[in-house]
C-alpha positions in Angstrom: 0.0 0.0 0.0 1.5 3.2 -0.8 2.2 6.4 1.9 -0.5 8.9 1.8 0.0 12.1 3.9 -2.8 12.6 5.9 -3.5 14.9 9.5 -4.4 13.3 13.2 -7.9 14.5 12.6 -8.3 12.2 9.8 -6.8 9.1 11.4 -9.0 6.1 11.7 -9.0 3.0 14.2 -7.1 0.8 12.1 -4.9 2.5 10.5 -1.5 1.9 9.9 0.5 5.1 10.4 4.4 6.4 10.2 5.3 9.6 11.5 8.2 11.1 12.6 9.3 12.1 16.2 12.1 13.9 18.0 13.5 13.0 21.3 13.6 15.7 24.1 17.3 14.8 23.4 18.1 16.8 20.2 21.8 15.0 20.0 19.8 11.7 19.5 18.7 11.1 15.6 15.4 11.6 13.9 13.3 8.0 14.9 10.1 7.0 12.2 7.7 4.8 14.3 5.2 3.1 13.0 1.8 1.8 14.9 -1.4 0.7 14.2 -4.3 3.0 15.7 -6.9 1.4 18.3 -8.4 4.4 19.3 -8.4 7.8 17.3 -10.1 9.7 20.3 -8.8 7.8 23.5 -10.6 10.0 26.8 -8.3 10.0 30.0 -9.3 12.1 32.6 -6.6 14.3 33.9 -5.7 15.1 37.7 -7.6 18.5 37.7 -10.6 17.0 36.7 -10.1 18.2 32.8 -10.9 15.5 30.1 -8.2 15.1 27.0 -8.2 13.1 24.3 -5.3 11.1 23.2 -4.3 8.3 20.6 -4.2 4.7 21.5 -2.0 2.4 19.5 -0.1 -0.3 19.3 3.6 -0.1 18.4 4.7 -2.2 15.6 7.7 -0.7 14.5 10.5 1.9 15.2 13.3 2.7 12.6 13.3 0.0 10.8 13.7 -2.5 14.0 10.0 -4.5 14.5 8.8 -4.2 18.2 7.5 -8.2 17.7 10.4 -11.1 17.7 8.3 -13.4 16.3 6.1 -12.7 13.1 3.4 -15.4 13.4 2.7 -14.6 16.9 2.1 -11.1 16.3 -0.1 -11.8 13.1 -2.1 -14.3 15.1 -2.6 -11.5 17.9 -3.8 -9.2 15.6 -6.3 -11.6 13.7 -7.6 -12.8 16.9 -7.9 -9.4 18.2 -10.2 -8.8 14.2 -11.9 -11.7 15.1 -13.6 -10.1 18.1 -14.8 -7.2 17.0 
């Protein structure tokens, strides 16, 4: 599938996204991560009683390095996780 530029307000649950981040660090390099979107909209309540919404995913990569050591294992998380929606 090819790499279409899109904003956070048009992210779906999901979706497979890239994006690029910078650590608080600014000596460390440039890291692309790439996750698959549970939850667009995620609520969390903060300590002062405010509500924010946040993005829930799941890591599957980060420059290049997969997060999962094995492959089938992961797919078979993610199908059973399809399966019961």
């Amino acid at each position: 599938m090819a790499k279409l530029a899109t904003t956070w307000n048009k992210i779906q649950a999901g979706d497979v996204i890239s994006f690029r981040y910078q650590p608080t660090d600014k000596s460390k390099p440039l890291r692309t991560h790439t996750v698959l979107v549970l939850n667009p909209k995620f609520p969390k309540a903060l300590k002062d009683g405010t509500k924010k919404f946040y993005i829930n995913t799941l890591k599957l990569e980060e420059s290049n390095r997969s997060i999962f050591t094995n492959k089938n294992q992961a797919w078979q998380l993610l199908k059973n996780w399809g399966g019961s929606l």
